[in-house]
KOLDREN-126693 format. One record per residue: residue in three letters; x, y, z of N, C-alpha, C in turn. Coordinates in steps of 0.1 Angstrom, whole numbers, plus 5000, padded with zeros to 4 digits. Example, Ala and Ser with C-alpha at 12.3 -4.5 7.8 and 13.67 -1.06 7.14 Angstrom:
! residues 2
Ala513249435078512349555078513249675078 Ser512849785071513749895071512950005079 
This chain:
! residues 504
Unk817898835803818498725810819998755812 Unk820598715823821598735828822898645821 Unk823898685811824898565812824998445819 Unk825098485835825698355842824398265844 Unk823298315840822398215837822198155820 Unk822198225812822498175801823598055797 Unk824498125800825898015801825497855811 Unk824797865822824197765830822997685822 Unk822097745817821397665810821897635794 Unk822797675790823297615776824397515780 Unk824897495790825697415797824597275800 Unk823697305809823097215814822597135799 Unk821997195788821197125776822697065768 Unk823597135767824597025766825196945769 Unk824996935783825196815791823996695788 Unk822796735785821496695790821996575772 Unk822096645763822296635748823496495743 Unk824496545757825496465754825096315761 Unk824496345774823996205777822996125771 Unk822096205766821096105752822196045743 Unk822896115737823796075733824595975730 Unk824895985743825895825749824895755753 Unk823695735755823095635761822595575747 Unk822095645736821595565726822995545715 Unk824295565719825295495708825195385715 Unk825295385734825495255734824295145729 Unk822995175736822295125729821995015717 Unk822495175705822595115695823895015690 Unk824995025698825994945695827095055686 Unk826795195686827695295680828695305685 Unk828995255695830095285698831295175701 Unk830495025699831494915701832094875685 Unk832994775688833994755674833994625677 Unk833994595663833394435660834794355661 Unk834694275668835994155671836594115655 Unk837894145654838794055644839093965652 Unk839793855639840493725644841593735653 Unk842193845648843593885657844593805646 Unk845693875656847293845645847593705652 Unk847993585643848793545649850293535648 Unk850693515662852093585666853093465664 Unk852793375665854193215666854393205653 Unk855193145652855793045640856192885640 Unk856492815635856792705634857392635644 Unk857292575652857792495665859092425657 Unk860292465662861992385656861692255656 Unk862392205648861992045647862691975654 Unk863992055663864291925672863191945683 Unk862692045682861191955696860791895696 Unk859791905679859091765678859791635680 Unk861091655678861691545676861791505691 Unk861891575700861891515713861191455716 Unk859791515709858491485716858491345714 Unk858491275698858391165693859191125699 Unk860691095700861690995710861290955721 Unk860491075731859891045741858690955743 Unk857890945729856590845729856890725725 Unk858290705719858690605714859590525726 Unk859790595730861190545746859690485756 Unk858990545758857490515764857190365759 Unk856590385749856490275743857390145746 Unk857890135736859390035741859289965755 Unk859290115767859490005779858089955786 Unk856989965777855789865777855489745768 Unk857389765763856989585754856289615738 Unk856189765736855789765719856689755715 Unk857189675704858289625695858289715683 Unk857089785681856789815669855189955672 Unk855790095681855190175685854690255670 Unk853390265678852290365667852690535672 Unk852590605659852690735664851190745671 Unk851290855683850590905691850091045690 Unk848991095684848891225688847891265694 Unk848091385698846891435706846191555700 Unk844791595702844291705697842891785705 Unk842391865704841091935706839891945698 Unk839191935693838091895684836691955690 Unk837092075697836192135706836892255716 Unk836892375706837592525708836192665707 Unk836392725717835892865712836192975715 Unk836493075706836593205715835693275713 Unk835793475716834793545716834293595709 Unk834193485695833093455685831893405689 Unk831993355700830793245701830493345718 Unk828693335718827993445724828693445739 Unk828393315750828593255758830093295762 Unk831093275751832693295755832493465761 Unk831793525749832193655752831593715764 Unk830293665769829493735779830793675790 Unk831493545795832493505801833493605804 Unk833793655792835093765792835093905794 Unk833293905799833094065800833794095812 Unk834294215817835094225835833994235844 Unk832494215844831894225856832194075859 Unk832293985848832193815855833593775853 Unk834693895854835993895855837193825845 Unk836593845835837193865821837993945814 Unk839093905811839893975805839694015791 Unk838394055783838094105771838794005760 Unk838694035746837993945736839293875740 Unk839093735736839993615729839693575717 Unk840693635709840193595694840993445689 Unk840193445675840293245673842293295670 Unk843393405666844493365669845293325683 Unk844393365691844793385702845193195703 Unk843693145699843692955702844492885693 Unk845392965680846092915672847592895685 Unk847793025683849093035696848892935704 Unk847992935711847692835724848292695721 Unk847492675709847692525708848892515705 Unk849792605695851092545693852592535706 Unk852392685715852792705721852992675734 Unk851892625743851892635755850792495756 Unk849892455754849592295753849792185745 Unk850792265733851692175724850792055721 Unk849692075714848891955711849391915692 Unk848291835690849291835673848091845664 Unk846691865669845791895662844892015669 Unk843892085661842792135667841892225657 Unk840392205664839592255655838592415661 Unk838292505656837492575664836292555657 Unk835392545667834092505669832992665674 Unk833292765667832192875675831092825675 Unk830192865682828792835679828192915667 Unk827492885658826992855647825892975647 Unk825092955655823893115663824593205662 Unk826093315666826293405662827493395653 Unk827393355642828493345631827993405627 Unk827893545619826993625609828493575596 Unk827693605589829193575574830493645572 Unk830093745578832093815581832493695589 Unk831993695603832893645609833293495606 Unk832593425602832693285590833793325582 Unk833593435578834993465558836293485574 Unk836193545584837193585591837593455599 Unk836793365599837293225606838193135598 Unk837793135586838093035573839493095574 Unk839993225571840993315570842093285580 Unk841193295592842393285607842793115604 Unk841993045603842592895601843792855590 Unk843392925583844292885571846092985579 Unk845793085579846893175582847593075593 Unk846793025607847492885618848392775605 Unk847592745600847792625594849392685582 Unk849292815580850592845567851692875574 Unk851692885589852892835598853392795604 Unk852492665599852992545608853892465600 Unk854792545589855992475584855792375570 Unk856392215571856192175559855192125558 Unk853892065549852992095547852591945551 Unk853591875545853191745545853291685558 Unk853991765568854791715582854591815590 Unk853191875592853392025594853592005617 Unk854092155620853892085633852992105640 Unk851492195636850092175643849192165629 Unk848092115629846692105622845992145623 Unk844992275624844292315623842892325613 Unk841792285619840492215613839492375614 Unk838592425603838192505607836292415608 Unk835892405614834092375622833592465629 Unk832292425631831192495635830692435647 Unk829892485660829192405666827592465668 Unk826892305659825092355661825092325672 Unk824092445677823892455692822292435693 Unk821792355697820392355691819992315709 Unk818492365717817992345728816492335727 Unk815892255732814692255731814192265740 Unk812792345745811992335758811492215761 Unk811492135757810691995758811291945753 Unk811191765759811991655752811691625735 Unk810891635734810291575722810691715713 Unk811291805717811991945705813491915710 Unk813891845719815291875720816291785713 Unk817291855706818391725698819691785705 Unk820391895713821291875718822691995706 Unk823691925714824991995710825491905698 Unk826191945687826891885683828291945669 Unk829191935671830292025663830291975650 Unk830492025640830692015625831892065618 Unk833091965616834391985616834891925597 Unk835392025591835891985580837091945574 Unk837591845567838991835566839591935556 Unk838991955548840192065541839592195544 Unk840892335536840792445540840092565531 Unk839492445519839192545505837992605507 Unk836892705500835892735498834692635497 Unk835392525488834592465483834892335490 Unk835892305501835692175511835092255526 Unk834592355525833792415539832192465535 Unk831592465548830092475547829992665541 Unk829592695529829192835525828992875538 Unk828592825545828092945559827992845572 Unk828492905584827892805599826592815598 Unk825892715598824692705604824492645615 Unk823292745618822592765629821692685635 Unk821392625646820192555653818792585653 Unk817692615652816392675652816192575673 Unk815692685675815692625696815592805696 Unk815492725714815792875724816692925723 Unk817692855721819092965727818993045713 Unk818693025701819093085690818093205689 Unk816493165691815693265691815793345705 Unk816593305718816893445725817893525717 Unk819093525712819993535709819793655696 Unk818693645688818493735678816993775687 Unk816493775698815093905697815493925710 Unk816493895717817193985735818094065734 Unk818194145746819694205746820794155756 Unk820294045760820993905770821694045780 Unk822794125776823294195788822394345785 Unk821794435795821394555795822494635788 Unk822694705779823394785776824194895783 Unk822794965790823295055797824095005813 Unk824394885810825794835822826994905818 Unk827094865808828294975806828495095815 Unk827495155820827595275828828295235843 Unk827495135848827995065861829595025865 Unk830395025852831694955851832395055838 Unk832395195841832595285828834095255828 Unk834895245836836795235835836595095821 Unk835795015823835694875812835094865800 Unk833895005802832895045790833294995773 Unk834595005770835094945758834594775759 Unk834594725764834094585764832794575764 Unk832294635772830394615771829894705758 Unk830594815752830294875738830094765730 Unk831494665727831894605717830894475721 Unk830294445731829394325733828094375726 Unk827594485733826694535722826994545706 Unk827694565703827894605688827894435681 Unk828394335691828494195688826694155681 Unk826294185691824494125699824094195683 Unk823994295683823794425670823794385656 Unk825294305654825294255644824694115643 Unk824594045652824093925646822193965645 Unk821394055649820394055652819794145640 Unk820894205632821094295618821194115606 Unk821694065610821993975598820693875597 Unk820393915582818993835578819093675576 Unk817993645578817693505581817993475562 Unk818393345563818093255549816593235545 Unk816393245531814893215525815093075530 Unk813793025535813292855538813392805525 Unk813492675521813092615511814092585501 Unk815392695501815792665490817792625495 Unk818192475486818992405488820092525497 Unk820992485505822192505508823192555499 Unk823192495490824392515481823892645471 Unk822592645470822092785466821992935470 Unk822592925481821893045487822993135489 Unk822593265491823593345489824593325507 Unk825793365508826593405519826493495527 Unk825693575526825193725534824093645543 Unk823793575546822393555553822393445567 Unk822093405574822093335582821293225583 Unk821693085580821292995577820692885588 Unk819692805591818792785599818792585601 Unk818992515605818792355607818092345618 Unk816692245616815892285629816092135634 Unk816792045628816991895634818591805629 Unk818891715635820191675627820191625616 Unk818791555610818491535598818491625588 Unk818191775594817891885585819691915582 Unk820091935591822091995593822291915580 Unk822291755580822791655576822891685558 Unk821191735560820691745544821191885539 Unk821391975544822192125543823692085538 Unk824191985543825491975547826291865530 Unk825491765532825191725523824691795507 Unk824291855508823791965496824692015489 Unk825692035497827092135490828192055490 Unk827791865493828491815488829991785494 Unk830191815507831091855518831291755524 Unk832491675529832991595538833491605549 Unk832591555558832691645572832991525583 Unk832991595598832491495608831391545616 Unk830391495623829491535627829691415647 Unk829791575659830591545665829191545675 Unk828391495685827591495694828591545703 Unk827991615713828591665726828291695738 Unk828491635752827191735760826191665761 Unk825891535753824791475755823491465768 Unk824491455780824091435791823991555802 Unk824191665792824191785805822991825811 Unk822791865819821191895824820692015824 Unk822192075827821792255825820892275812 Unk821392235802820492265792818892205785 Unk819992005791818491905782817791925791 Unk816191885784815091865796815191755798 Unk814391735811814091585817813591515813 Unk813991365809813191265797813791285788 Unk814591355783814891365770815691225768 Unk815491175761816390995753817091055742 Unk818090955737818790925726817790915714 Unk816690815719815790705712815490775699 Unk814890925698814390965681815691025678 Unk816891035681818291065674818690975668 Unk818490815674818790755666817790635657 Unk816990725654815790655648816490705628 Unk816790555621817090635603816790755598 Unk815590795605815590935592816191045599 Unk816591035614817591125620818891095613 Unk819490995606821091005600821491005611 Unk821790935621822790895630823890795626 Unk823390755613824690695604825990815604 Unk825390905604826691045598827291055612 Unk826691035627827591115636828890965640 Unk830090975634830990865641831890845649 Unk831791005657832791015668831191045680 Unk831890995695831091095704831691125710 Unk831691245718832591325725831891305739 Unk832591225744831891185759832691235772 Unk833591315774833891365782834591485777 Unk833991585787835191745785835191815793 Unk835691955797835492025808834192055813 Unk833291995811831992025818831091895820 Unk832091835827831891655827831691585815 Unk831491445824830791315815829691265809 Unk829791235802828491205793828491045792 Unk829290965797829290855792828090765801 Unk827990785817826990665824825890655823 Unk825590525824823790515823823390495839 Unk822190545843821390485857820490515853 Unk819590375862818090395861817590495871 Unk817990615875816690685886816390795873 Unk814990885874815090945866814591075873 Unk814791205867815091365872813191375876 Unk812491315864811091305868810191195858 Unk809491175867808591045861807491105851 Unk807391055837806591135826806191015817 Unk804291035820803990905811802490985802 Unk802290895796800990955788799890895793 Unk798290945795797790865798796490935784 Unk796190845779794890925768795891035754 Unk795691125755795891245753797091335762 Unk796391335773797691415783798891375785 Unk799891435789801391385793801291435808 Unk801391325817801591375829802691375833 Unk803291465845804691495849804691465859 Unk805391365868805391375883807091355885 Unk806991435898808091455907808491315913 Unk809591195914810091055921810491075934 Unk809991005938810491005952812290975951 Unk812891015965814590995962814790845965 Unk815890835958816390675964817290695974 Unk818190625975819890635977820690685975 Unk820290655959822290735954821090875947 Unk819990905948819491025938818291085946 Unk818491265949817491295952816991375940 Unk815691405932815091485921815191645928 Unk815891675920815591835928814191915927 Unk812791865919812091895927811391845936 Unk812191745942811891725956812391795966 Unk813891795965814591895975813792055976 Unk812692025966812392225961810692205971 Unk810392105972809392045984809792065998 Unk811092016003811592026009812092146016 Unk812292236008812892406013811892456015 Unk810592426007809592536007808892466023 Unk808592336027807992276036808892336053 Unk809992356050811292396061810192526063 Unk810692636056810392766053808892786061 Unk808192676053806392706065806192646078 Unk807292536080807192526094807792586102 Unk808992686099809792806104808792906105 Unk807592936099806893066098805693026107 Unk805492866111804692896125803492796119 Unk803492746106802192696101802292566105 Unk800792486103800792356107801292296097 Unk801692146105802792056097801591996086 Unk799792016085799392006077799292066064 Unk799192176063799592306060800992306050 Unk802092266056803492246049803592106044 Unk803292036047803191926036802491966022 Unk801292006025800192016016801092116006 Unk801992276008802592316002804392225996 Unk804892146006805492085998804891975984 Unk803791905985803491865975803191945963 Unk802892075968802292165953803392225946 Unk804692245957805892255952806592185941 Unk806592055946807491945939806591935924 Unk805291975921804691985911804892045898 Unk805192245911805092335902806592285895 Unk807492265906809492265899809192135892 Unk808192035889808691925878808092025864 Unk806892045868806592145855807592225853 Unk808392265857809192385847810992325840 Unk810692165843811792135842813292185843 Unk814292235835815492265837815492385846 Unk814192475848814092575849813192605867 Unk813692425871812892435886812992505894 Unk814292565898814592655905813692755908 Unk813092805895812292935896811292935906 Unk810492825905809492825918809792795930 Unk811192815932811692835943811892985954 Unk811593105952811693205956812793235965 Unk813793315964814293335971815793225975 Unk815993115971816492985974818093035965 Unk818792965976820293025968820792885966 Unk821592875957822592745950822692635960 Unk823592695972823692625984822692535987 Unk821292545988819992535993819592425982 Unk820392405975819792275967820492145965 Unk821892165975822492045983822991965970 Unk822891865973823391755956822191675955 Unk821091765954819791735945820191735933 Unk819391655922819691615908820991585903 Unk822291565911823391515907823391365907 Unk824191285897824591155898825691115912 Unk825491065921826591125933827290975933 Unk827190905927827790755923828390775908 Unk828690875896829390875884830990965887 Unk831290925879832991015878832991135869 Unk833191215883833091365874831991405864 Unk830291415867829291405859828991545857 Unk828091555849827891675845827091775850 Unk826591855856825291935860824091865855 Unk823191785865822191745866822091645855 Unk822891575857822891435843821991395844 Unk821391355829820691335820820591145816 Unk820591075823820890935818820990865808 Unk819290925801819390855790819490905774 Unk820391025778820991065767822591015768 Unk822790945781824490885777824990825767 Unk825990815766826290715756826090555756 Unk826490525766825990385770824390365767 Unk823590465773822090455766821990435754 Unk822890515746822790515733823490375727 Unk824090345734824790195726823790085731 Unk822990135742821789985748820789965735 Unk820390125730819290135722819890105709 Unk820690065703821190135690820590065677 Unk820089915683819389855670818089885672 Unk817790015681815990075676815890115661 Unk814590115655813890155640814590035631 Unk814690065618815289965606816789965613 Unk817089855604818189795607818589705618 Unk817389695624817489635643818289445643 Unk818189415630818889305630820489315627 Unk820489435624822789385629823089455639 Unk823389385648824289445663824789525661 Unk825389565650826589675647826389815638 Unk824689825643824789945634825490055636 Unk825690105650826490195649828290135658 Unk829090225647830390235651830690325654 Unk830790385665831090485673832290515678 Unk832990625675834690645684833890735696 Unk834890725701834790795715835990895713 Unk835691075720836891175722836891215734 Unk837291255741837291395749838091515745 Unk837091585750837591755744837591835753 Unk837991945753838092055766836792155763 Unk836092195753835292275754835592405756 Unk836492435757836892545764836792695758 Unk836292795767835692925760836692995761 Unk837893035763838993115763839893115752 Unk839593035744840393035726841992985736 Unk841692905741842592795751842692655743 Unk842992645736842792495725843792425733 Unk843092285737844292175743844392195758 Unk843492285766843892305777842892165788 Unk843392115794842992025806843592025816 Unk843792135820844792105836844392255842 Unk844292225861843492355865844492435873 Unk845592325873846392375887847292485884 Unk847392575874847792705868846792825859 Unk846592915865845993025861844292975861 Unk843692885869842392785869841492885861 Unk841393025867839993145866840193175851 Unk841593175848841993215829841893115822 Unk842492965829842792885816841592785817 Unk840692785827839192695824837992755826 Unk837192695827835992785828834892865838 Unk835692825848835892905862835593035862 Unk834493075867834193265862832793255874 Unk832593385874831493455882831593605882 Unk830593645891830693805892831693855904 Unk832593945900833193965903833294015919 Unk832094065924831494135938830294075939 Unk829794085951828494075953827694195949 Unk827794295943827394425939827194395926 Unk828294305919827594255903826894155901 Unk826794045916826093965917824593955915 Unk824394105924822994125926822494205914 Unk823394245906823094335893822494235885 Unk823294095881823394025873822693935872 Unk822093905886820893765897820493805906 Unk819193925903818793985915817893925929 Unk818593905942817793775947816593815951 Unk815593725951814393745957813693735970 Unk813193755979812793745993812893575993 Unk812893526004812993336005811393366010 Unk810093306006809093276012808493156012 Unk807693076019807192976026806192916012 Unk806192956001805192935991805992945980 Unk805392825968806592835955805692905944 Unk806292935938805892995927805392975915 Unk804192905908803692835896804392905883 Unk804992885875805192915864804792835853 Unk805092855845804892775829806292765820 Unk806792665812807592715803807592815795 Unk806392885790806693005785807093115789 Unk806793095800807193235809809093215811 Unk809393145806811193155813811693195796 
């Protein structure tokens, strides 16, 4: 054999060697680096600011006639950065992210640039593995040892959790809700975030939510999709908690599980901890199913005694209105649960009606009789009530556009994606003397917040009209080339597509 062929094939097999290589570190997450808290960089805000601040709420006051003005503060009670899964997939650069925001980054924020005087970070609870919990506890306290004198300090800093809990069906789903502590010690915080038991938590430990080997598609950015993998890696590495045994028992290495609010409540409670327990999101659609009520949340052995704030508005609308139309009509008759699709009113069309509608267009465009396309609009509006949140799917082909302001409240202020009615709050205050106690009007006492939500470790941010894509939650793919990588479309055809919940 000839050198310049030798030399060619030992070339080629270490080429061949190096790209197995790199495809199974990324893979495996070998090659990403696990998110620290980050440094934080401020110090103590001078006291003649605050001092301005206060003169200014007091001179306010005053010329509305208070003789005798209350201090005023303002805060967030609902923060995350790229601790929590959702922030980070946000920050990756195909959906035009600027890579990690760690929880210093939301200490700065808040002192500096939205000048608020409280705030809590809330990661989601599903990827806290116990470093990053010991590294949360740490970053809070470190915010909190710069904010000057102790007793007068000039930000607050709360370290909480948010259970993220989703159910396929009404009757599994309890929703969002944050878990916020007042002190900073070992022993006034939860041993561990815990976790929701739902879908989002069991995608979250058996998917790889992003293909790994994207990284290859966007290699100038590859440091970011490494370190997403190495994220996904470690929480899917960290063992579940043994069932059965108390909260306050169990070791800190493991990942701890609440399958209802009653269960959080009794976890939470175990170790003896004084908390708040924050609902949130009540009414979003993106996530609840259709039908889903208040009604078994606040039945006594759910402890809806413990939740006394609700968070009824934040950057991803309102949660507060009630209306009677509903997303789909769901009754029992015997044994069975039947689901039917409502006809539209006025102020509401059901989007799987609109999904009757597109597919009925579509077959009389293709030449069929108008018998024919009804008969497939009806089988439509069937398949999209069956798959609830997830109607879209038996739509084929059908882009965002094409679903018009189907399932929106088009009569509430600023509502949420496909509101949810009777998980509002107002629902919830119509129902509230449901189960024991139905004789005092006042079982529950309820505060009301709004919070920003916000995934950019942006604590305190509500305003769009500067940096909108960075400072809210404004994101997508960056091209239509990562669009189609990301949401590959399908042909539009004249016929919907039957699915099942399990199949999504």
């Amino acid at each position: 054999m000839k050198w310049p062929i030798r030399i060619g094939i030992v070339v080629s097999v270490l080429a061949l060697g190096a790209s197995a290589y790199t495809f199974l570190g990324v893979r495996s997450g070998g090659f990403g680096n696990l998110e620290a808290p980050g440094d934080i960089l401020g110090a103590e805000i001078p006291k003649a600011v605050i001092s301005e601040r206060v003169d200014a709420q007091r001179t306010a006051a005053e010329t509305f006639g208070m003789s005798r003005p209350k201090q005023i503060v303002f805060g967030d009670l609902h923060v995350h950065t790229t601790y929590s899964t959702d922030a980070f997939i946000a920050a990756l650069p195909m959906l035009g992210g600027a890579g990690a925001h760690p929880i210093a980054d939301a200490c700065d924020y808040a002192r500096y640039c939205s000048a608020i005087d409280f705030w809590s970070i809330t990661d989601h609870a599903e990827a806290a593995t116990p470093r990053k919990w010991q590294a949360t506890k740490e970053a809070i306290r470190q915010c909190n040892a710069v904010a000057g004198d102790q007793s007068n300090p000039d930000l607050v800093s709360y370290i909480g959790f948010e259970w993220t809990q989703v159910g396929r069906i009404p009757e599994q789903h309890y929703g969002h809700k944050n878990v916020i502590f007042e002190g900073l010690g070992d022993d006034e915080v939860s041993r561990r975030a815990i976790a929701a038991q739902g879908a989002a938590f069991t995608g979250l430990r058996e998917s790889n939510i992003i293909p790994p080997g994207i990284a290859f598609a966007d290699w100038s950015n590859r440091q970011t999709y490494f370190d997403f993998t190495a994220f996904i890696k470690e929480v899917q590495e960290t063992p579940l908690c043994e069932p059965g045994i108390a909260s306050k028992d169990l070791p800190v290495d493991c990942v701890e599980v609440a399958t209802t609010p009653a269960n959080l409540v009794e976890k939470l409670e175990s170790q003896g901890l004084d908390y708040l327990l924050i609902p949130h999101g009540t009414s979003w659609g993106y996530y609840t199913p259709p039908g889903t009520s208040l009604d078994k949340q606040l039945l006594e052995e759910m402890r809806p005694d413990t939740q006394e704030l609700m968070e009824i508005y934040s950057g991803h609308g309102n949660s507060e209105e009630y209306r009677d139309w509903r997303a789909l009509n769901i009754r029992q008759v015997g044994d069975e649960i039947i689901v039917e699709c409502p006809q539209p009113t006025e102020d509401y069309t059901p989007a799987c009606w609109l999904a009757g509608e597109i597919i009925e267009s579509r077959c009389l465009s293709d030449g069929e009789s108008a018998k024919t396309c009804s008969e497939r609009a009806v089988q439509t509006r069937a398949d999209a009530a069956s798959m609830g949140v997830a109607y879209h799917l038996t739509v084929p082909g059908a882009a965002s556009e094409d679903w018009l302001d189907s399932g929106q409240c088009m009569d509430c202020f600023l509502p949420p994606l496909n509101h949810r009615p009777m998980t509002s709050v107002q629902y919830g205050l119509a129902i509230s003397k449901l189960g024991k106690g139905e004789g005092d009007p006042n079982r529950f006492h309820w505060g009301f917040i709004g919070s920003s939500d916000n995934h950019r470790a942006r604590a305190g941010t509500g305003y769009k009209e500067l940096d909108r894509f960075r400072t809210t939650e404004m994101s997508g793919p960056v091209s239509e080339q990562w669009r189609d990588r990301i949401l590959p479309q399908s042909e539009p055809i004249s016929m919907s597509t039957p699915m099942t919940q399990a199949e999504v």
